[in-house]
Backbone as a printed PyTorch tensor [residue, N CA C, xyz], in Angstrom:
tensor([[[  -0.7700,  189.3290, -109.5590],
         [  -1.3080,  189.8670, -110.7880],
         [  -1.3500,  188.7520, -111.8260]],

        [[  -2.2650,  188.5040, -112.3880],
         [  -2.7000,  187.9140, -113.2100],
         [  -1.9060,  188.2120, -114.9590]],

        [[  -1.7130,  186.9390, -115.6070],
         [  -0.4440,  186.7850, -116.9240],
         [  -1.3180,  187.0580, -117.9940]],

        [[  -2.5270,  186.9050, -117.3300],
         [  -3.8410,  187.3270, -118.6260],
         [  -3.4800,  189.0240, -119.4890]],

        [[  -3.9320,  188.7420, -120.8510],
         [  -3.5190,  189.9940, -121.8130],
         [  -4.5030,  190.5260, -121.8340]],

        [[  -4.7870,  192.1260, -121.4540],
         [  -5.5170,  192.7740, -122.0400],
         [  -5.7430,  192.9260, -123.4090]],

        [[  -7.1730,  192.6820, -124.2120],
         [  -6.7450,  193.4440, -125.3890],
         [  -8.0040,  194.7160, -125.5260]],

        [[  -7.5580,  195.7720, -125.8940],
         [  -8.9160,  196.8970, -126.1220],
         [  -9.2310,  197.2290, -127.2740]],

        [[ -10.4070,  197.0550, -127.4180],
         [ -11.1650,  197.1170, -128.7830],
         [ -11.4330,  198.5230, -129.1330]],

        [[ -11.6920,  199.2030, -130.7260],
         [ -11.7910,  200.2680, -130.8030],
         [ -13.1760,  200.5340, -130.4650]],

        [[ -13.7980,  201.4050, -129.8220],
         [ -15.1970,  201.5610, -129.4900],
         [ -15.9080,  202.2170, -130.7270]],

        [[ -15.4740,  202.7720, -131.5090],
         [ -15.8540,  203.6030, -132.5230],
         [ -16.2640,  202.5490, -133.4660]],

        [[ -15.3120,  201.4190, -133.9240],
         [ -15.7780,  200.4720, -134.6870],
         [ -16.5940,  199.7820, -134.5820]],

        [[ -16.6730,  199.3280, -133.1640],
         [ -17.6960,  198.4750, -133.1120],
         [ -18.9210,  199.2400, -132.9620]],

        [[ -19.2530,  200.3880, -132.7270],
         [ -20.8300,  201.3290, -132.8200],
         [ -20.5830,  201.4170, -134.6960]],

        [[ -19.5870,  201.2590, -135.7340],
         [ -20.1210,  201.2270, -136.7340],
         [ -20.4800,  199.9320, -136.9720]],

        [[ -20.0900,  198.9150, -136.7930],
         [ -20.6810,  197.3700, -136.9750],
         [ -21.7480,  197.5930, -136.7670]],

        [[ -22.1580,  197.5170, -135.3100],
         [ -23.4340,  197.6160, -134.4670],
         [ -24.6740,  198.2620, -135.1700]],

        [[ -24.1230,  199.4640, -135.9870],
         [ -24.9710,  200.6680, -136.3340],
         [ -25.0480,  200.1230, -137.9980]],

        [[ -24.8130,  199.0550, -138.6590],
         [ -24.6650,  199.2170, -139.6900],
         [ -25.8250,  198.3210, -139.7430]],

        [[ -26.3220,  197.0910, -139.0250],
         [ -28.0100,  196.6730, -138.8770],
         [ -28.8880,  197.3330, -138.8510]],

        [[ -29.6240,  197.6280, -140.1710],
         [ -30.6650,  198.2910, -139.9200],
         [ -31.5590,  198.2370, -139.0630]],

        [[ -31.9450,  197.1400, -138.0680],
         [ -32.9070,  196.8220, -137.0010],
         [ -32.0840,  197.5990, -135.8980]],

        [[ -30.8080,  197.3790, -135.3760],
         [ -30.2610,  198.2310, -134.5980],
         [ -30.0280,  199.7560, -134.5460]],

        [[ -29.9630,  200.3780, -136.0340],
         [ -29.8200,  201.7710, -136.4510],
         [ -31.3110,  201.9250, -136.1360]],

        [[ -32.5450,  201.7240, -136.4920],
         [ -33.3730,  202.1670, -136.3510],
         [ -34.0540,  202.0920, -134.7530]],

        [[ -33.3130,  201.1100, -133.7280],
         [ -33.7880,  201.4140, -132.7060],
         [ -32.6780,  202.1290, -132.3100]],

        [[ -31.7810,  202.5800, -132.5230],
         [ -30.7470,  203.9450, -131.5060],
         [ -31.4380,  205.0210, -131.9320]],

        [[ -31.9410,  205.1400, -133.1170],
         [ -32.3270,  206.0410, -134.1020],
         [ -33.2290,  206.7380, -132.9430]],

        [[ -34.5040,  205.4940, -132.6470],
         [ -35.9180,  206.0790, -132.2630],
         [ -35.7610,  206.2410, -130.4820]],

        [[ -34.5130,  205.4080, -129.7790],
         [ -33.8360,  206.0830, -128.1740],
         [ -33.6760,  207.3450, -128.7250]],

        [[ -32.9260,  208.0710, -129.4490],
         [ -31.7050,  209.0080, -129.4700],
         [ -33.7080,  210.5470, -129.3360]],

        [[ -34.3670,  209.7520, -130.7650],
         [ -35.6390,  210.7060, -130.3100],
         [ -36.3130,  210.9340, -129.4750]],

        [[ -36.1660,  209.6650, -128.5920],
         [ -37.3130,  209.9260, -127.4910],
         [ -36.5820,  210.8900, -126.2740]],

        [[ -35.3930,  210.7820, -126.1450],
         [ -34.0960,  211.6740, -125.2160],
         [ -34.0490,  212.8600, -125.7950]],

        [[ -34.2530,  213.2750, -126.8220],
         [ -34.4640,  214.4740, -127.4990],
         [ -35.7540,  215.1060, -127.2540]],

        [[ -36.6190,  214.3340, -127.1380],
         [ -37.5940,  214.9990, -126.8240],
         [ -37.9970,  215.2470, -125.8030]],

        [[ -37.7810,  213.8140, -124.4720],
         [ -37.7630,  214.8640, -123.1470],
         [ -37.0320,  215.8850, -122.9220]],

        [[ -35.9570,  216.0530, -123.5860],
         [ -34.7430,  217.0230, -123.1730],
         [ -35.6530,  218.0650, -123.4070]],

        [[ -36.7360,  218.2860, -124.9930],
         [ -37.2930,  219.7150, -125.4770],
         [ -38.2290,  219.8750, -124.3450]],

        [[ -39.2630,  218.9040, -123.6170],
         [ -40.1170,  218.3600, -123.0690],
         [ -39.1790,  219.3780, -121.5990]],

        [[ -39.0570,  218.8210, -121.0980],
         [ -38.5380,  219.6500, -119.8280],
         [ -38.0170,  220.5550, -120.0280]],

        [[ -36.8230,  220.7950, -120.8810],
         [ -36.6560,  222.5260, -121.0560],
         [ -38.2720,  223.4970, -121.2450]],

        [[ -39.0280,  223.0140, -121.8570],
         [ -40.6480,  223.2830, -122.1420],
         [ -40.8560,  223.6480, -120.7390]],

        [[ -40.8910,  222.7180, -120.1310],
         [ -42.1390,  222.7020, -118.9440],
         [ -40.9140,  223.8170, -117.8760]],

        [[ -39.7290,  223.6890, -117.7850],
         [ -39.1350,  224.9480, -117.0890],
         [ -39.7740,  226.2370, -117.8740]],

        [[ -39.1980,  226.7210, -118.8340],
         [ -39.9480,  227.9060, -118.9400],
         [ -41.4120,  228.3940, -119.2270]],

        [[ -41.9110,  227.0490, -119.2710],
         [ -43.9210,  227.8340, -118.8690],
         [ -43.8130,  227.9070, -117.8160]],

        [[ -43.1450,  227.6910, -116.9080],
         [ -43.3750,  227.7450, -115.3170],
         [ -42.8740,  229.4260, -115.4190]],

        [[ -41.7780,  229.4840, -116.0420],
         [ -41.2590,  231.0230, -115.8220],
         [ -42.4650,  231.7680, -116.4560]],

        [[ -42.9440,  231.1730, -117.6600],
         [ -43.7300,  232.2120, -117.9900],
         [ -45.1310,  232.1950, -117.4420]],

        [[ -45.4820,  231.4210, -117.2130],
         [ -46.9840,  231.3480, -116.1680],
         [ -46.5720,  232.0320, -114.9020]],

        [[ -45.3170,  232.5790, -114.4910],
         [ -45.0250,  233.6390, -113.4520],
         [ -44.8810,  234.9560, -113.7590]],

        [[ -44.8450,  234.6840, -115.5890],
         [ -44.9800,  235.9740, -115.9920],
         [ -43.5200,  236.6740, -115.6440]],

        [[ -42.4210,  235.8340, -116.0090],
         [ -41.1400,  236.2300, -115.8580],
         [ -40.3120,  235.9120, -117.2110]],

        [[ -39.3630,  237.1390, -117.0790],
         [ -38.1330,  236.7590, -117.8340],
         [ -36.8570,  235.7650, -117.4130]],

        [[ -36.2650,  235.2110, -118.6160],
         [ -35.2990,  234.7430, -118.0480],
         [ -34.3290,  236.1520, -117.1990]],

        [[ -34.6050,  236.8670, -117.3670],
         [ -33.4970,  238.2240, -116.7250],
         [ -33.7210,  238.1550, -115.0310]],

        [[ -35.2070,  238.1770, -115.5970],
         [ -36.2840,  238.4470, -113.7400],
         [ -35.7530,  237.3810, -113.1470]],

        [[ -35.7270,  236.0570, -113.6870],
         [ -35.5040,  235.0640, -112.8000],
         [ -34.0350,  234.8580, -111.9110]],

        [[ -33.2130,  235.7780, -113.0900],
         [ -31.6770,  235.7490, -112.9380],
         [ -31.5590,  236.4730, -111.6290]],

        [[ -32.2800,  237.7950, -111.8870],
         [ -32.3560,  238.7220, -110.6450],
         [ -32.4040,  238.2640, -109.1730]],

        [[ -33.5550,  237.6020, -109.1090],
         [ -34.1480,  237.2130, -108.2590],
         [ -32.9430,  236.0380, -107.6620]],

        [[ -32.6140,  235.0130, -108.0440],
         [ -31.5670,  233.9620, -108.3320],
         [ -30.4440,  234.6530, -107.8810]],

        [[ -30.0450,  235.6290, -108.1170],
         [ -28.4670,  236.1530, -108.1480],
         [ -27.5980,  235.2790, -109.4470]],

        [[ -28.0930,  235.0100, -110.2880],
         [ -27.3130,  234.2840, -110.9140],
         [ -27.2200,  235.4090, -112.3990]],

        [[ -26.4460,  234.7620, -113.1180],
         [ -26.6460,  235.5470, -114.7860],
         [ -27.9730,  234.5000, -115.8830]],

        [[ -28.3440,  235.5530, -116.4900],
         [ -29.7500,  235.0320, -117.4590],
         [ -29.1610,  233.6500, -118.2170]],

        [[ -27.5800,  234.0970, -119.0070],
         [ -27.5960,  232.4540, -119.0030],
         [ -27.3650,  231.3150, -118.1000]],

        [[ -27.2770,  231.6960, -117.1770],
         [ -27.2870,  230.4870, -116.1980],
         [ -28.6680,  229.7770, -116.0530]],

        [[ -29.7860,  230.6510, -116.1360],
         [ -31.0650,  230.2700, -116.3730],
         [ -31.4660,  229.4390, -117.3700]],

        [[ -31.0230,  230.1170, -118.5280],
         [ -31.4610,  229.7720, -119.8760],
         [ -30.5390,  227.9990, -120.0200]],

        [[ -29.3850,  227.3670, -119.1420],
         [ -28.8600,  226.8380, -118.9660],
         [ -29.6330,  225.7900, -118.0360]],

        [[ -30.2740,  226.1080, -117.0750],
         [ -31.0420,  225.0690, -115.9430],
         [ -31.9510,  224.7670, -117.1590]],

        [[ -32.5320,  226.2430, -117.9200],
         [ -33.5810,  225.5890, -118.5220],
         [ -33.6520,  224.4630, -119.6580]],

        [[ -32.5580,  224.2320, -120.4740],
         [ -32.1160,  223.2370, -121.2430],
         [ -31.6800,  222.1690, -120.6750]],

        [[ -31.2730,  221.9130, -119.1850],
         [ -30.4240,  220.8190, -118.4860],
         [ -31.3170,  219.4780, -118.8430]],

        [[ -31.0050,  218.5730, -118.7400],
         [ -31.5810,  217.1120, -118.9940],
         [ -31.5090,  217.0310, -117.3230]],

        [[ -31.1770,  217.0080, -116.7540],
         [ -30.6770,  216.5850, -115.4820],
         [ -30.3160,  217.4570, -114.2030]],

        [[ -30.8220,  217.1690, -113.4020],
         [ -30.2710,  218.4930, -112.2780],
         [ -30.6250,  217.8980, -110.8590]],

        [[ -29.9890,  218.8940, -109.9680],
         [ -30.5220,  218.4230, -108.3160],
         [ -31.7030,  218.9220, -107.9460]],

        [[ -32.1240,  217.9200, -107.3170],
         [ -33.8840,  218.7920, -106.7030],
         [ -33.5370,  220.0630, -106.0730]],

        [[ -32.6140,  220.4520, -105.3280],
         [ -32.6430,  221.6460, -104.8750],
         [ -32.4370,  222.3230, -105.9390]],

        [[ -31.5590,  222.6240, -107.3750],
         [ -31.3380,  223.2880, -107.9700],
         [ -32.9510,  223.5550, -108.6450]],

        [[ -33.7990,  222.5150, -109.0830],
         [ -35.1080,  223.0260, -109.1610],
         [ -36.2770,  223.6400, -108.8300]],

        [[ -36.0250,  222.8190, -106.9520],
         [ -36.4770,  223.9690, -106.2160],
         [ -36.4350,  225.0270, -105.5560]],

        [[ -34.9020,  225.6970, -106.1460],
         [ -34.4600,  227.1340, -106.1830],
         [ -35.2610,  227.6020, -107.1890]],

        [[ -34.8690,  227.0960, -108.6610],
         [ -35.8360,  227.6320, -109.5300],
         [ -37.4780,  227.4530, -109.6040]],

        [[ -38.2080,  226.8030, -108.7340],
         [ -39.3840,  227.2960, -108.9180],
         [ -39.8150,  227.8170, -107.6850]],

        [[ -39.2160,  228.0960, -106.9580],
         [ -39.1420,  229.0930, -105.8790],
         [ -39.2450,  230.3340, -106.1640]],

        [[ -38.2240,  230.7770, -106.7610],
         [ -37.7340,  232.3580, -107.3340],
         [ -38.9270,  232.1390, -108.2660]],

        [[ -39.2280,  231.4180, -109.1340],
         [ -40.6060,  231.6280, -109.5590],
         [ -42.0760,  232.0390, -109.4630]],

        [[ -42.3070,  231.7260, -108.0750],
         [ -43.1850,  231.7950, -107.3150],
         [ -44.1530,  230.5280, -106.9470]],

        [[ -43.2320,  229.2910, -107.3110],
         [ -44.2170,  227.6460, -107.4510],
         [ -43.4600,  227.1580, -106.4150]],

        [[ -43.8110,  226.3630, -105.9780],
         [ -43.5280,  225.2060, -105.1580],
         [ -43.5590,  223.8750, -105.7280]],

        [[ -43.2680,  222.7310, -105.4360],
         [ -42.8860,  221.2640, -105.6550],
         [ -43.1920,  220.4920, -104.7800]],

        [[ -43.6810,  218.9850, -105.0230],
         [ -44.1150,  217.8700, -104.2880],
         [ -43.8390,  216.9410, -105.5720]],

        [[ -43.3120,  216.0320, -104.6200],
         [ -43.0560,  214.6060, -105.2030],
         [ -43.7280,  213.8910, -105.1420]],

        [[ -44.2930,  212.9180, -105.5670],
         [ -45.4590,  211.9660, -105.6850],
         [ -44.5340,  210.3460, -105.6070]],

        [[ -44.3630,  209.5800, -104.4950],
         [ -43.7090,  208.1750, -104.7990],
         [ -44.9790,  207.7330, -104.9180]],

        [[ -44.8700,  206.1900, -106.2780],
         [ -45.8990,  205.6250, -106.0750],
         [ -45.0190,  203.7090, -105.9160]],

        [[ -45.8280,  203.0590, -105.2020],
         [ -45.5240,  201.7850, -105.2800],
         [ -46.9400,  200.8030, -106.5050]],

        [[ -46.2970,  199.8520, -106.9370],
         [ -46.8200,  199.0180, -107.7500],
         [ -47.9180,  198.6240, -106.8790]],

        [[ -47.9680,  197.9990, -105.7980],
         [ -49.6720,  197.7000, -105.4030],
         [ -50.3300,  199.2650, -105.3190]],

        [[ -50.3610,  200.3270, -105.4960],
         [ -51.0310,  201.6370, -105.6690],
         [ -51.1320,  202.7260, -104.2440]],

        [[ -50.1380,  202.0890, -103.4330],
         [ -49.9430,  203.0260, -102.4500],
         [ -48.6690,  204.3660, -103.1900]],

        [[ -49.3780,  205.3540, -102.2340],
         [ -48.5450,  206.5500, -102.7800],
         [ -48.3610,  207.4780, -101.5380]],

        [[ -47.1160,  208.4150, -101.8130],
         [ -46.9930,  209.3070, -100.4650],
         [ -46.3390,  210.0720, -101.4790]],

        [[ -46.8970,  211.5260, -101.0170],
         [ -46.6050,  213.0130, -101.3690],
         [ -45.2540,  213.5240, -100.5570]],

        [[ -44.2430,  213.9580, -100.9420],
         [ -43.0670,  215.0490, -100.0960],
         [ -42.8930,  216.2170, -100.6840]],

        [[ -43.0120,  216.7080,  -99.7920],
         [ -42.7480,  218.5330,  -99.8500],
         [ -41.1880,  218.5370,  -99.3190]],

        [[ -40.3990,  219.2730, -100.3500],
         [ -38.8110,  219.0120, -100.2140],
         [ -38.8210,  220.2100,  -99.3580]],

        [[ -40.1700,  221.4580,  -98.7480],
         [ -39.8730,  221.9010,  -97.1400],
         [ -39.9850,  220.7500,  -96.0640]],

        [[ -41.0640,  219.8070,  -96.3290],
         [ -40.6470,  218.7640,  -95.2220],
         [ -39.4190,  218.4510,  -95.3540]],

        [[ -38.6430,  217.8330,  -96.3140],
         [ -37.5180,  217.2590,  -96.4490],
         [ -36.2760,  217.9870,  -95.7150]],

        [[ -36.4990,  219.0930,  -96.3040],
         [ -35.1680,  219.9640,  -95.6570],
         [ -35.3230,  220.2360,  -93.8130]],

        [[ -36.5830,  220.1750,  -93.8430],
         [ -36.3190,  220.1610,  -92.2280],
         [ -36.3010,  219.0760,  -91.7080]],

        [[ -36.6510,  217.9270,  -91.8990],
         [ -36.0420,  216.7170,  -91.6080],
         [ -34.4230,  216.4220,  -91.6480]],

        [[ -33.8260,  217.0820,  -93.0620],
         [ -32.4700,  216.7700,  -93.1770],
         [ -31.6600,  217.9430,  -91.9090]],

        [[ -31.9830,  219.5040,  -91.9590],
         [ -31.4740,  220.0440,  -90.4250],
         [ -31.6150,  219.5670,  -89.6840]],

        [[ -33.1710,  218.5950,  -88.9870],
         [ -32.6970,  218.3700,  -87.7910],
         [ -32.0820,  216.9930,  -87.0180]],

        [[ -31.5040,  216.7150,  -88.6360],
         [ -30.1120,  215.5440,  -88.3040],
         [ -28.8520,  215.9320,  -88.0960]],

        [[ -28.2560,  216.9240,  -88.7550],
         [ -27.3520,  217.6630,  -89.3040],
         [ -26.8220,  217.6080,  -87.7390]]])
């Protein structure tokens, strides 16, 4: 083990240093909006999907086995597992495909039903 001293800095202070440049405050400023707005941005695009199915968050719960806020919960998530999405646009009545694209402009489509039967018949 090494005679070297830790020392730990307060993290709080140094985001007020950091934050006290106006060139730096104004770019956390305009990250912090753009994360805010995909966050509204995808909670959005989950429930037009519910509602272009012409569902409630209740219906969806139903269907789901889950409770309405658990819905209303996927639907605010920033983040989630593809299966947890394509449970929810399942019970919806939509389906999903992924689109990879590579930089020279090749692209390939997956259907996460291909996927899942690929992943059973490794299992």
């Amino acid at each position: 083990m090494s005679d070297e001293t830790i020392t730990f800095v307060n993290g709080n202070a140094r985001l007020e240093r950091l934050l006290s440049d106006p060139e730096q405050r104004a770019r956390v400023d305009a990250i912090r909006e753009g994360m805010q707005q995909a966050d509204r941005e995808h909670a959005m695009g989950l429930a037009m999907v519910r509602h272009a199915a012409d569902l409630t968050q209740q219906d969806l719960a139903d269907v789901l086995g889950v409770s309405q806020v658990a819905i209303q919960k996927t639907e605010q998530r920033s983040d989630m597992l593809l299966s947890t999405l394509r449970r929810y646009l399942l019970a919806a009545g939509a389906d999903m495909e992924i689109t990879v694209r590579w930089p020279d402009g090749r692209h390939a489509k997956l259907s996460l039903d291909e996927l899942d039967k690929t992943h059973q018949g490794t299992a």
